[in-house]
MARGU-639218 format. One record per residue (C-alpha): x negated, y, z negated; residue in one letter. Coordinates in steps of 0.5 Angstrom, whole numbers. Layout:
REM residues N
<rec px="X" py="Y" pz="Z" aa="a"/>
...
END
This chain:
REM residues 445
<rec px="0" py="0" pz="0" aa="x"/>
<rec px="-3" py="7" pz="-1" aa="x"/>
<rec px="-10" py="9" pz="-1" aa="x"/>
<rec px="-12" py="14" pz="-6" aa="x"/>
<rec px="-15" py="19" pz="-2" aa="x"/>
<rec px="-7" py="19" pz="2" aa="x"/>
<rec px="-2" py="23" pz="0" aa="x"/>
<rec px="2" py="22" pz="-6" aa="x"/>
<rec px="9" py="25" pz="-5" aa="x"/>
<rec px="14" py="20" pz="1" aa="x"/>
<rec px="19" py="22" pz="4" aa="x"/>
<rec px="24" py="18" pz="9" aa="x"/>
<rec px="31" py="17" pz="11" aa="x"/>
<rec px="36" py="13" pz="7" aa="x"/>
<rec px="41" py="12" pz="13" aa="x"/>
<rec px="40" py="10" pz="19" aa="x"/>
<rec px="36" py="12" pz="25" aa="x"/>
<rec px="41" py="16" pz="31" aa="x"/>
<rec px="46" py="21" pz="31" aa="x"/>
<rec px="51" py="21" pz="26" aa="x"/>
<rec px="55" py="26" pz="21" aa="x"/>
<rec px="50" py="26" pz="16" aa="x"/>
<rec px="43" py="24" pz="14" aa="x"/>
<rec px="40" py="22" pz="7" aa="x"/>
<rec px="32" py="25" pz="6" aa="x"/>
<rec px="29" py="22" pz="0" aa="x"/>
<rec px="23" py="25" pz="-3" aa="x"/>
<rec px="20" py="22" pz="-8" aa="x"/>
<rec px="12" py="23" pz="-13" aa="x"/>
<rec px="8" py="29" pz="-17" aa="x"/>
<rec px="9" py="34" pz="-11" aa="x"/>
<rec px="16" py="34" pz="-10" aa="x"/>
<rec px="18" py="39" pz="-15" aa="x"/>
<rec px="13" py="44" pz="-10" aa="x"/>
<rec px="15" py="41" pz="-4" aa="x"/>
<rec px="23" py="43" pz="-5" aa="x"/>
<rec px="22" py="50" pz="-7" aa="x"/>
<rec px="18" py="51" pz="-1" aa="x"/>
<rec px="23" py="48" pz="3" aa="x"/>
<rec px="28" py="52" pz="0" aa="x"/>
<rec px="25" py="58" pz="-2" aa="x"/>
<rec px="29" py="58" pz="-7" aa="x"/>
<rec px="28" py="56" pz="-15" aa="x"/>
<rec px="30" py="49" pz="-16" aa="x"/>
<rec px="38" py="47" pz="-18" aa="x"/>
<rec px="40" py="45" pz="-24" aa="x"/>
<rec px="38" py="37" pz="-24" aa="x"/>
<rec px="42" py="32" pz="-22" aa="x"/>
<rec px="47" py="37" pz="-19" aa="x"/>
<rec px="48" py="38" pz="-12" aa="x"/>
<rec px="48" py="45" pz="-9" aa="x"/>
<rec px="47" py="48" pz="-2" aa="x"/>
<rec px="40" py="50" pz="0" aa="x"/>
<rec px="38" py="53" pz="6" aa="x"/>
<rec px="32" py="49" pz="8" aa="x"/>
<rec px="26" py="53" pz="12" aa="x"/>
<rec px="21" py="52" pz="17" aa="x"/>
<rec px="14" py="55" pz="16" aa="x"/>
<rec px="15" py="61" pz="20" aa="x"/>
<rec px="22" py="62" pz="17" aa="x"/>
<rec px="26" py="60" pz="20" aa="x"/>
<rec px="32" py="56" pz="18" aa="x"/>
<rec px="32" py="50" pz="19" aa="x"/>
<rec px="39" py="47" pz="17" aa="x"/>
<rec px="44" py="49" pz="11" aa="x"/>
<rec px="44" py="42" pz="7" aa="x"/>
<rec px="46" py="39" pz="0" aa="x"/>
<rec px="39" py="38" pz="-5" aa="x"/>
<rec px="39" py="34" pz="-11" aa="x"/>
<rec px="33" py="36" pz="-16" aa="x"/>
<rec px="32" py="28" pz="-21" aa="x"/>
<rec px="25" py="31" pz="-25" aa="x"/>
<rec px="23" py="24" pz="-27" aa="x"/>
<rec px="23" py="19" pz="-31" aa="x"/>
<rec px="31" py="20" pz="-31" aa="x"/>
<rec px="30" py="18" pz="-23" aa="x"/>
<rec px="31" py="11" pz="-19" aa="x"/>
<rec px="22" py="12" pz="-18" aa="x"/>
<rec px="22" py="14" pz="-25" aa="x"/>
<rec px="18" py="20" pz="-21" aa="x"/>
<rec px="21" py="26" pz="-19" aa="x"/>
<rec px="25" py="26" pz="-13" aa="x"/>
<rec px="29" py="30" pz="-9" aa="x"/>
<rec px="36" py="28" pz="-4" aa="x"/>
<rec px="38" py="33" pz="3" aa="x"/>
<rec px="44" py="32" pz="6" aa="x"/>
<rec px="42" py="33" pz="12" aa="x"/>
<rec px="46" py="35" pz="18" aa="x"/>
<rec px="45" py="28" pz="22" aa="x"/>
<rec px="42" py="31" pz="29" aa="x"/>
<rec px="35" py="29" pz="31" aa="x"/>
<rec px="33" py="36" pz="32" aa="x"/>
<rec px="36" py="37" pz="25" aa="x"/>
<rec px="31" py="31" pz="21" aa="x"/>
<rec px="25" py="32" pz="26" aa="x"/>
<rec px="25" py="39" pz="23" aa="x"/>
<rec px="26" py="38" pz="16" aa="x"/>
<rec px="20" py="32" pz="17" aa="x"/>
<rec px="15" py="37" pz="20" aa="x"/>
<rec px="16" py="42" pz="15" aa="x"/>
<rec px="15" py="36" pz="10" aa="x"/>
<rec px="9" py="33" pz="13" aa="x"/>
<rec px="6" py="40" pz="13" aa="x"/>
<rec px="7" py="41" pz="6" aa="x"/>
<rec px="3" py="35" pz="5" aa="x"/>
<rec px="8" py="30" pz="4" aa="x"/>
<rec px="8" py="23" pz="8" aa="x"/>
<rec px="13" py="18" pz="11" aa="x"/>
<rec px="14" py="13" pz="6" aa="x"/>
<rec px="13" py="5" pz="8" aa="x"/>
<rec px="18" py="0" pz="8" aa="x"/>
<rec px="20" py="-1" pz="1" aa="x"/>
<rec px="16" py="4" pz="-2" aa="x"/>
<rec px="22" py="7" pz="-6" aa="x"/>
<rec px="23" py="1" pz="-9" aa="x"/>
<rec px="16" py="-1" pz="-11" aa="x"/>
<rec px="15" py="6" pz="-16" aa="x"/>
<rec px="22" py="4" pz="-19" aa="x"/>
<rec px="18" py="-3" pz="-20" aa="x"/>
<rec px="11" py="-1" pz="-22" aa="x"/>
<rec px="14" py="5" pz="-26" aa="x"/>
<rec px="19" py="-1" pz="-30" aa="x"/>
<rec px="25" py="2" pz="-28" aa="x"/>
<rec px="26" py="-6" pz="-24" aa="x"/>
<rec px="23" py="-11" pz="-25" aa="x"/>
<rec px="22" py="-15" pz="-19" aa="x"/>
<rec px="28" py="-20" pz="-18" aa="x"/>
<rec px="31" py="-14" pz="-19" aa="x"/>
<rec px="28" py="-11" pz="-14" aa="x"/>
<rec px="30" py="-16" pz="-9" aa="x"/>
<rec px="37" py="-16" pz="-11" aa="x"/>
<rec px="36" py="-8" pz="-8" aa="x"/>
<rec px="34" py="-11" pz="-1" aa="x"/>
<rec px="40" py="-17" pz="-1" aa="x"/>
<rec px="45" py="-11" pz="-2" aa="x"/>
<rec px="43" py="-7" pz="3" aa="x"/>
<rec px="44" py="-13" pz="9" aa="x"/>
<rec px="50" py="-16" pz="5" aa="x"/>
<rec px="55" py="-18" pz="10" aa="x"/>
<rec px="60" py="-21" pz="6" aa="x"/>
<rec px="62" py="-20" pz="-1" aa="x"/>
<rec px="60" py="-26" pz="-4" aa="x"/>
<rec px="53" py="-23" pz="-2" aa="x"/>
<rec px="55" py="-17" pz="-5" aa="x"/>
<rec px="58" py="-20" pz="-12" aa="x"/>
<rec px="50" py="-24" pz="-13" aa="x"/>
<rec px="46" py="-19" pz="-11" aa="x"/>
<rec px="50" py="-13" pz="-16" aa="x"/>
<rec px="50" py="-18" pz="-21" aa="x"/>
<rec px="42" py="-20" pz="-20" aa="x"/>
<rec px="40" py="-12" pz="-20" aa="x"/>
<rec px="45" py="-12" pz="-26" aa="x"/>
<rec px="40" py="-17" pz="-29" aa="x"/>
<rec px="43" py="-23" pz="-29" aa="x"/>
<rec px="37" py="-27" pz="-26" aa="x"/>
<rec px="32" py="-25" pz="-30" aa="x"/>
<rec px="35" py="-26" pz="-37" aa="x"/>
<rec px="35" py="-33" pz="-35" aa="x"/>
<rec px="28" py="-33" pz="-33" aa="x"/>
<rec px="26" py="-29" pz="-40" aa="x"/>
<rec px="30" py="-35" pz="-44" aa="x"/>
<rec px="26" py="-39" pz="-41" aa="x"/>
<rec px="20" py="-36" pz="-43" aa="x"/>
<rec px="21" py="-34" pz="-49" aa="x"/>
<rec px="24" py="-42" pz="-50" aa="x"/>
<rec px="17" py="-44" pz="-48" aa="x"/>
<rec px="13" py="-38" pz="-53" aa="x"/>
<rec px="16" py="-41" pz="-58" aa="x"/>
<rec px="14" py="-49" pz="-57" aa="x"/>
<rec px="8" py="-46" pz="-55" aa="x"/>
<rec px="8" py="-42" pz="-63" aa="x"/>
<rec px="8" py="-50" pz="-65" aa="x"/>
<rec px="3" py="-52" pz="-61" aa="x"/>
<rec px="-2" py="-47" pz="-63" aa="x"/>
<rec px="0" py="-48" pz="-70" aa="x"/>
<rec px="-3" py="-54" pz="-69" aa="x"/>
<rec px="-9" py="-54" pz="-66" aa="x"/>
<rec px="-11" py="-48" pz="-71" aa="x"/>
<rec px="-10" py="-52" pz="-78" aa="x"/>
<rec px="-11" py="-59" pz="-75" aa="x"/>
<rec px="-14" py="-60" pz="-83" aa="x"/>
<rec px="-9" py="-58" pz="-85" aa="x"/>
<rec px="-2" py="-61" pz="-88" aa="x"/>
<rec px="2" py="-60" pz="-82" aa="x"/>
<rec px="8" py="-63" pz="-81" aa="x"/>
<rec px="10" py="-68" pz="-76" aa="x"/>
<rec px="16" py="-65" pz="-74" aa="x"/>
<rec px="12" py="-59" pz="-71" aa="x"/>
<rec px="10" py="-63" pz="-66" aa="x"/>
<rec px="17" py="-66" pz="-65" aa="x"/>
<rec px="21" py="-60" pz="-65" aa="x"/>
<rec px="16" py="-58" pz="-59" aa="x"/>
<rec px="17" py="-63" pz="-55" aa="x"/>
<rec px="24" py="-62" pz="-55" aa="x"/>
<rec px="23" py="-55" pz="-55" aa="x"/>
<rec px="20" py="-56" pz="-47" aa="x"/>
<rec px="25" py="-62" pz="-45" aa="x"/>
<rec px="30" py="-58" pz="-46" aa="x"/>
<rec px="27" py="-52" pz="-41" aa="x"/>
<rec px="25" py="-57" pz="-37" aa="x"/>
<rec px="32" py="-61" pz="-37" aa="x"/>
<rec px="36" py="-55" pz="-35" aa="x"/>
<rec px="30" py="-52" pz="-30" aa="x"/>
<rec px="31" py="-59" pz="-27" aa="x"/>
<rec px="39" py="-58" pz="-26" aa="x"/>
<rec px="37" py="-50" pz="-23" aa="x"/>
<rec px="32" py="-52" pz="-18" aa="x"/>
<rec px="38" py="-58" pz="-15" aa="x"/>
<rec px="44" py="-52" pz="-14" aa="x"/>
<rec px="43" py="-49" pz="-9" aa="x"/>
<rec px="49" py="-44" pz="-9" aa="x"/>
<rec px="45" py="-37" pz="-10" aa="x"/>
<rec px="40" py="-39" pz="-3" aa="x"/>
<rec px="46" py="-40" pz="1" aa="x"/>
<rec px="50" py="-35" pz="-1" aa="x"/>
<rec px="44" py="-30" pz="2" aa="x"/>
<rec px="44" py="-35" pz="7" aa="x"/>
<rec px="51" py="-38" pz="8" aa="x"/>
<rec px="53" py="-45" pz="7" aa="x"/>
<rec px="52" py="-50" pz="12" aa="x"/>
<rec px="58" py="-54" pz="15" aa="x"/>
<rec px="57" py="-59" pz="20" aa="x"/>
<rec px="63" py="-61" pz="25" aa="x"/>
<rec px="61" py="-68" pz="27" aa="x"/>
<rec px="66" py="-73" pz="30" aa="x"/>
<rec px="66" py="-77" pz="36" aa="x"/>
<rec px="65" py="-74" pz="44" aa="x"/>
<rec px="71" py="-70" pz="47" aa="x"/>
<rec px="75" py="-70" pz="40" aa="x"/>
<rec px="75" py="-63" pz="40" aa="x"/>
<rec px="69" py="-61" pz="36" aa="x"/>
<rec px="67" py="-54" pz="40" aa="x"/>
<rec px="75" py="-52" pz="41" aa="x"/>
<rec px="75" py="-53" pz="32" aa="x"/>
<rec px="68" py="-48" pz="32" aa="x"/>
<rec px="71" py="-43" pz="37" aa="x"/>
<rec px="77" py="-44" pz="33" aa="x"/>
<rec px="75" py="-42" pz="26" aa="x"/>
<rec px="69" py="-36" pz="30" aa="x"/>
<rec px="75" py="-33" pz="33" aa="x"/>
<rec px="71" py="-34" pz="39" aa="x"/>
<rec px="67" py="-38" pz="45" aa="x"/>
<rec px="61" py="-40" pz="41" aa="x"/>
<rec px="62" py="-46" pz="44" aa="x"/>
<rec px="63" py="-50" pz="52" aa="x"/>
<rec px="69" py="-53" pz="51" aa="x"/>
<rec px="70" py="-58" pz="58" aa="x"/>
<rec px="73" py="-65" pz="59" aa="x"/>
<rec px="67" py="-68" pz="60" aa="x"/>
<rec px="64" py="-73" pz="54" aa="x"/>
<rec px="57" py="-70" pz="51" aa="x"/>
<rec px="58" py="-63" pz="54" aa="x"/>
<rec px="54" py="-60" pz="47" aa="x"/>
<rec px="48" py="-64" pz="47" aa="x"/>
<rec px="45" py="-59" pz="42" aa="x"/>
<rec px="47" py="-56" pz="35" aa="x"/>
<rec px="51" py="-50" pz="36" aa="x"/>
<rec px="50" py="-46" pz="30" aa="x"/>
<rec px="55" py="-40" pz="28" aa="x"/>
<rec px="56" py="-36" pz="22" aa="x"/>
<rec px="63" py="-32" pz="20" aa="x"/>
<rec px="66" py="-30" pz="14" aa="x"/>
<rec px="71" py="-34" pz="10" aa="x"/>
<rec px="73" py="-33" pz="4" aa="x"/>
<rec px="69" py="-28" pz="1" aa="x"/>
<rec px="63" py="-31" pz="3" aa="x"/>
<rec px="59" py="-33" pz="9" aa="x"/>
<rec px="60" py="-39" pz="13" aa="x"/>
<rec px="55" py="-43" pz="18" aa="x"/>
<rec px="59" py="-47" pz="22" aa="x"/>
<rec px="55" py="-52" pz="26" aa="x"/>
<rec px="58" py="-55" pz="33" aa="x"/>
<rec px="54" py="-62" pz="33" aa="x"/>
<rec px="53" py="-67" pz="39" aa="x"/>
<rec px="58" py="-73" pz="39" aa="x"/>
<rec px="56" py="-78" pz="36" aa="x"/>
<rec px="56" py="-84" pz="40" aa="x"/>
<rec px="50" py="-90" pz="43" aa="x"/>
<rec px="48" py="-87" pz="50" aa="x"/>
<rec px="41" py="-89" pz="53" aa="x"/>
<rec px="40" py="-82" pz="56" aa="x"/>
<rec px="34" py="-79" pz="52" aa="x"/>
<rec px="36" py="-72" pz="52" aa="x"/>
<rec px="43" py="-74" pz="49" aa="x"/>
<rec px="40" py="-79" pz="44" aa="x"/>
<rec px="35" py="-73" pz="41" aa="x"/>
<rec px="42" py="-70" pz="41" aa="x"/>
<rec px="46" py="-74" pz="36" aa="x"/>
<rec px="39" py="-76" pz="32" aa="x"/>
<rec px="39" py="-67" pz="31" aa="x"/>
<rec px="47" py="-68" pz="29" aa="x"/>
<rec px="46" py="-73" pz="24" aa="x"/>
<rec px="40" py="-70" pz="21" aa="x"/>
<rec px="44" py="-63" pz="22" aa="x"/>
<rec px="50" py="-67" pz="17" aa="x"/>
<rec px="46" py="-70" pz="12" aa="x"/>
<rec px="43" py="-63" pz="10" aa="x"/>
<rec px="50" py="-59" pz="11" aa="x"/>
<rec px="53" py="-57" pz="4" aa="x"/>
<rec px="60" py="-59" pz="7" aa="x"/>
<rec px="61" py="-64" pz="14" aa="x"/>
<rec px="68" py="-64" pz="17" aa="x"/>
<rec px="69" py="-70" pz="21" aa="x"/>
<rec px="74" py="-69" pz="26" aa="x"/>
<rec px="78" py="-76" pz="29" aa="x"/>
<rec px="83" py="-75" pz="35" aa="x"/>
<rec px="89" py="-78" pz="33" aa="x"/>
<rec px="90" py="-81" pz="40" aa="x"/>
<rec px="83" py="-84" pz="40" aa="x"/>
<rec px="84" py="-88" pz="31" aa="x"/>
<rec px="78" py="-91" pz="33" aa="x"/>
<rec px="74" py="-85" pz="32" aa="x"/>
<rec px="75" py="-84" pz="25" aa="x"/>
<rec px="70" py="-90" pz="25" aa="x"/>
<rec px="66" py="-85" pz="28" aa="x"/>
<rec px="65" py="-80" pz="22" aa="x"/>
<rec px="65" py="-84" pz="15" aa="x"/>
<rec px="59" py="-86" pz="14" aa="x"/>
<rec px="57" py="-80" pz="15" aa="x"/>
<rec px="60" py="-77" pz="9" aa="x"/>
<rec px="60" py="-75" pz="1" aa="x"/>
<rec px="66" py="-75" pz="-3" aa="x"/>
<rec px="70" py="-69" pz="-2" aa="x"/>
<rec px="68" py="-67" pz="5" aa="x"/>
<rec px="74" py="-66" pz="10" aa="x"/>
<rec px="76" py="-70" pz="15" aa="x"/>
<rec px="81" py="-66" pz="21" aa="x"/>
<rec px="86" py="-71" pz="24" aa="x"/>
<rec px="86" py="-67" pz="31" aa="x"/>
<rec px="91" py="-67" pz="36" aa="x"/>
<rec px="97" py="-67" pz="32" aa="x"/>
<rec px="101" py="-65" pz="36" aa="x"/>
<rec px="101" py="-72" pz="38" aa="x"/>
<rec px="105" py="-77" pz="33" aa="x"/>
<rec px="103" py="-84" pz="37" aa="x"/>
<rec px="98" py="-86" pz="32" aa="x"/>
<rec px="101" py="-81" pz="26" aa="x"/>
<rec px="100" py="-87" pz="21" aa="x"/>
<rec px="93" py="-87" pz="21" aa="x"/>
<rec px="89" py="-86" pz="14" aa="x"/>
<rec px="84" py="-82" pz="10" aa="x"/>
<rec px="79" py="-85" pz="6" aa="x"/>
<rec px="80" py="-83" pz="-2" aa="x"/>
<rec px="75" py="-81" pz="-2" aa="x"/>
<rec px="76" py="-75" pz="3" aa="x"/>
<rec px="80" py="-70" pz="3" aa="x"/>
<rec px="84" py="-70" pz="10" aa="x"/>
<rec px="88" py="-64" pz="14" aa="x"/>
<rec px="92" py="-64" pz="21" aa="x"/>
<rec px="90" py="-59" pz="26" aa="x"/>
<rec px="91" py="-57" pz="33" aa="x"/>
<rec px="84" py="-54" pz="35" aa="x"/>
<rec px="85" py="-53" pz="43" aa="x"/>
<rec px="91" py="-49" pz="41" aa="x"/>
<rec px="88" py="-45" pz="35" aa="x"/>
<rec px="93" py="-48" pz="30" aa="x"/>
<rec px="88" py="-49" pz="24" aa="x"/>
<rec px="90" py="-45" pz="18" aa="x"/>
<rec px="90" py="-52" pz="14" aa="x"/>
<rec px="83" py="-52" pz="15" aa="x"/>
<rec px="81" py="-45" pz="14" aa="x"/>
<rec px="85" py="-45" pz="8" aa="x"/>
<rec px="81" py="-52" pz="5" aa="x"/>
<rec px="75" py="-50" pz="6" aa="x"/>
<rec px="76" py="-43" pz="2" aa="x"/>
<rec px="79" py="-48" pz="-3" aa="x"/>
<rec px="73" py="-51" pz="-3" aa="x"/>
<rec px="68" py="-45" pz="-4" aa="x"/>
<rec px="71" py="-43" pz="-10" aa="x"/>
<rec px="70" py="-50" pz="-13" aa="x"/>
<rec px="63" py="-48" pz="-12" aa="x"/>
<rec px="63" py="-41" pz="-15" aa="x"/>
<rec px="69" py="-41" pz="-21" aa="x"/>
<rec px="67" py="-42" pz="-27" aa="x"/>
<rec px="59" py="-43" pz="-27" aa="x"/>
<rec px="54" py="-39" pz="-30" aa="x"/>
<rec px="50" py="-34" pz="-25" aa="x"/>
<rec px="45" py="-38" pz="-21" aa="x"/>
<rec px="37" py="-40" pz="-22" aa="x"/>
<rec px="35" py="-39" pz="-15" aa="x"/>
<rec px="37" py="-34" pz="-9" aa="x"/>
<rec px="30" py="-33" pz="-5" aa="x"/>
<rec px="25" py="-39" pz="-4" aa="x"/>
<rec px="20" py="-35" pz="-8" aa="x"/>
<rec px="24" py="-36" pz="-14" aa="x"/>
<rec px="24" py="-44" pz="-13" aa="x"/>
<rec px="17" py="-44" pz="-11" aa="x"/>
<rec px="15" py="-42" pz="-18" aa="x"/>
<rec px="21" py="-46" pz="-22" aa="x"/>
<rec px="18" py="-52" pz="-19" aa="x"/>
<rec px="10" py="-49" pz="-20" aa="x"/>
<rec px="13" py="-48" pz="-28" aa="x"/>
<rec px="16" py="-55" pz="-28" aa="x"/>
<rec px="11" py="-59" pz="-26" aa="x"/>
<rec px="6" py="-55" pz="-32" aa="x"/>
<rec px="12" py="-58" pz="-36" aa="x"/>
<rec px="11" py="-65" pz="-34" aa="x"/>
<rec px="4" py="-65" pz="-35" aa="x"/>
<rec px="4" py="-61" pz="-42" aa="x"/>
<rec px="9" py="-67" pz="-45" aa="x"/>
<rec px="5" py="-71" pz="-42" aa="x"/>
<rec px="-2" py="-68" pz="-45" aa="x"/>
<rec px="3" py="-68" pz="-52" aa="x"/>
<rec px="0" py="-76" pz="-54" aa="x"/>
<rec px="-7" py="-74" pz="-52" aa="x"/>
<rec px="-7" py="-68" pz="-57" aa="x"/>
<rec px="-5" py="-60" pz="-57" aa="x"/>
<rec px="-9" py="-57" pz="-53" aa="x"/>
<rec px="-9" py="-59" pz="-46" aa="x"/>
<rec px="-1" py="-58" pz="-48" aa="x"/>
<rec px="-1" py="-52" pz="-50" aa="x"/>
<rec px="-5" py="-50" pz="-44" aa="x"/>
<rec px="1" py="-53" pz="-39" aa="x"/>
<rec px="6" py="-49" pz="-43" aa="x"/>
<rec px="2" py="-42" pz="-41" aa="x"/>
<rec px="1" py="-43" pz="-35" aa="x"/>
<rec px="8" py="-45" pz="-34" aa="x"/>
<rec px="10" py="-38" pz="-37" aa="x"/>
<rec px="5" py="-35" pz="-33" aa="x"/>
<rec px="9" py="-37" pz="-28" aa="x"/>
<rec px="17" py="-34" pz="-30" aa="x"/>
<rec px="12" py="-28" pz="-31" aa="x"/>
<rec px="11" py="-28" pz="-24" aa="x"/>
<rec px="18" py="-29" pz="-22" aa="x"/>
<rec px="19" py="-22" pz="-25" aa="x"/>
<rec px="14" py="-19" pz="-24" aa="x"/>
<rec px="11" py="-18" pz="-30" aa="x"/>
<rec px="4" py="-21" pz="-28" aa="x"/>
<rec px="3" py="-22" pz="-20" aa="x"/>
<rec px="-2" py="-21" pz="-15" aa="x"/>
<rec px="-2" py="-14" pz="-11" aa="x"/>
<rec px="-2" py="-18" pz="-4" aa="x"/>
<rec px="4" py="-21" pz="-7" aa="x"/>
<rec px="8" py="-16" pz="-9" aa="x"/>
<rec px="5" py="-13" pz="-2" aa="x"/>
<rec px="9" py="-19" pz="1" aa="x"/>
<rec px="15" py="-17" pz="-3" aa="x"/>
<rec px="16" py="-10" pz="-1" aa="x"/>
<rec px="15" py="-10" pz="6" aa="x"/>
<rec px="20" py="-14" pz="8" aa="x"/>
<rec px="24" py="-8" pz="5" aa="x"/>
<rec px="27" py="-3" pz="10" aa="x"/>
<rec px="24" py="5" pz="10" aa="x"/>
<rec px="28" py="9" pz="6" aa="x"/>
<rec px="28" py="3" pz="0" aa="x"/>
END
């Protein structure tokens, strides 16, 4: 990030890019405060009120009238002193306001260089960071609800109960390997090892959910059936669109065909898949190896059987977990209307080529929320955040190992998978990875 010879005070826009109403100039760092009355040749406003400013070149010409907000730190989203203009929102306008800026000796902000003051300042700390970013592309509301309740810190209260479980074993160990003369009870180490047991149990029950990570990123849902039993005529259905080629020709989809849409507050990646049957074609057969692959990894298969073809029911079963849906297609057509659904599977009836699937919209919804109504907030939202669960578990695994031999060793595990809940909130993190971090974020933020 920033060098010590660069300029301290960033600037950048926090709305988009183009032609618009108006746009969001962000400033933030120790020269904001000289910066704004410059600009302004004004005394600065009252903090935290907003007033309209005139906003001046060097030459003194007026550049725009704008709303200035004056946030002296460290009551400020950086912790620094900051300021916002609500510019009007003409390129003319934003390339004149920034050239002003830059002479003044101010510099455009890097992706996500806001958030990282807030963070290296302690106003986030680094899952909450993150929740900033998720918020900012949330496309869904369940998205929306995770992300606010994660900047609200829910994520990093978890992390922290964790660590503090492990601080308190680790209080025992130590207690041990200093007074091993002395007359220590037994029970020490025993509360100890139940102690990184029950850490370990419950981190062993966060990294197999897998709801935070699909919330970001959707849940999967794989269509799978026979050929021709209306698999690409239910996805365009359910996408309210043709994602999907839709012909009378058996393996017209040789390829999973992904497609995510909104449903039930959350989003939802469908996934058109080959039908799935022997053939001797080698780009077919790579096909249905890609569809059965596509399908053991979905959170949730529906199995589609053409009612006037019951064999193809056959077809699905057995690639299906309790609890999946089966979708008796055609049923318009009662000739074969006595075919049956394994208990195991829940079952509805549909008309995809007409585009008569409420029933299955409202069964998968019904299905989403099992999956979010009554569970605590989830352990893991981002692959960084599973990386350093599975780092610390495995600490675990080998500190209740070392508990026979002795303490030490134990104790050394037991830090080291502290050091790892730390990194996850950024309390101790390399700067190349915090450089990863922020990067990803947008300008502005």
């Amino acid at each position: 990030m920033s060098g010590s010879t660069r300029p301290s005070t960033i600037f950048a826009l926090a709305t988009p890019v183009g032609r618009g109403a108006v746009a969001v100039l962000r400033i933030s760092g120790a020269g904001s405060a000289d910066a704004l009355g410059l600009l302004c040749s004004h005394p600065l406003p009252s903090p935290r009120r907003a007033v309209v400013r005139r906003l001046f070149a060097a030459e003194g010409e007026v550049v725009d009238e704008a709303l200035v907000l004056w946030m002296p730190g460290p009551a400020s989203f950086t912790g620094e002193d900051s300021a916002e203009l609500h510019l009007h929102g003409s390129r003319a306008v934003i390339a004149g306001v920034s050239t002003r800026l830059i002479e003044l000796g101010l510099r455009l902000a890097e992706p996500g260089e806001f958030t990282r003051r807030a963070f290296e300042n302690g106003r986030l700390d680094l899952t909450q960071a993150e929740a900033i970013a998720d918020l900012v592309e949330a496309e869904s509301g369940g998205q929306r609800r995770q992300a606010l309740a994660q900047l609200g810190g829910a994520l990093s209260r978890r992390f922290e109960a964790w660590r503090d479980a492990l601080l308190d074993a680790l209080a025992l160990l130590e207690t041990e390997i200093d007074f091993p003369d002395d007359d220590v009870p037994d029970a020490i180490g025993a509360t100890a090892r139940s102690g990184l047991q029950k850490v370990s149990t419950e981190l062993q029950a966060a990294l197999a959910d897998l709801r935070g990570e699909r919330v970001r990123g959707g849940f999967r849902v794989a269509i799978i059936g026979a050929p021709n039993v209306g698999k690409s005529s239910l996805l365009n259905a359910l996408a309210a669109r043709e994602a999907a080629i839709v012909t009378a020709v058996a393996g017209t989809t040789r390829d999973v065909v992904e497609t995510p849409i909104s449903l039930g507050g959350q989003t939802v990646v469908l996934a058109d898949t080959a039908g799935l049957r022997p053939t001797d074609d080698p780009i077919e057969a790579e096909g249905v190896r890609r569809a059965v692959a596509w399908a053991a990894s979905a959170d949730l298969r529906i199995g589609v059987v053409d009612l006037t073809r019951p064999e193809t029911l056959g077809d699905v079963v057995g690639l299906m977990a309790a609890d999946d849906l089966i979708v008796f297609n055609k049923a318009d057509v009662t000739c074969c209307s006595d075919v049956q659904c394994p208990p195991h599977l829940r079952s509805v009836e549909a008309v995809a080529l007409a585009g008569d699937v409420a029933a299955i919209r409202a069964g998968l919804e019904h299905w989403l929320r099992d999956h979010e109504e009554g569970r605590e907030f989830p352990a893991v939202t981002r692959s960084r955040h599973r990386t350093l669960l599975e780092e610390a578990l495995g600490h675990l695994a080998r500190g209740q190992e070392d508990l026979t031999a002795g303490a030490e060793l134990a104790a050394e595990n037991v830090r080291l998978a502290v050091r790892a809940f730390e990194r996850i909130t950024g309390r101790s993190d390399p700067e190349a990875v915090l450089d990863r971090v922020f990067t990803s974020f947008c300008i502005g933020k």
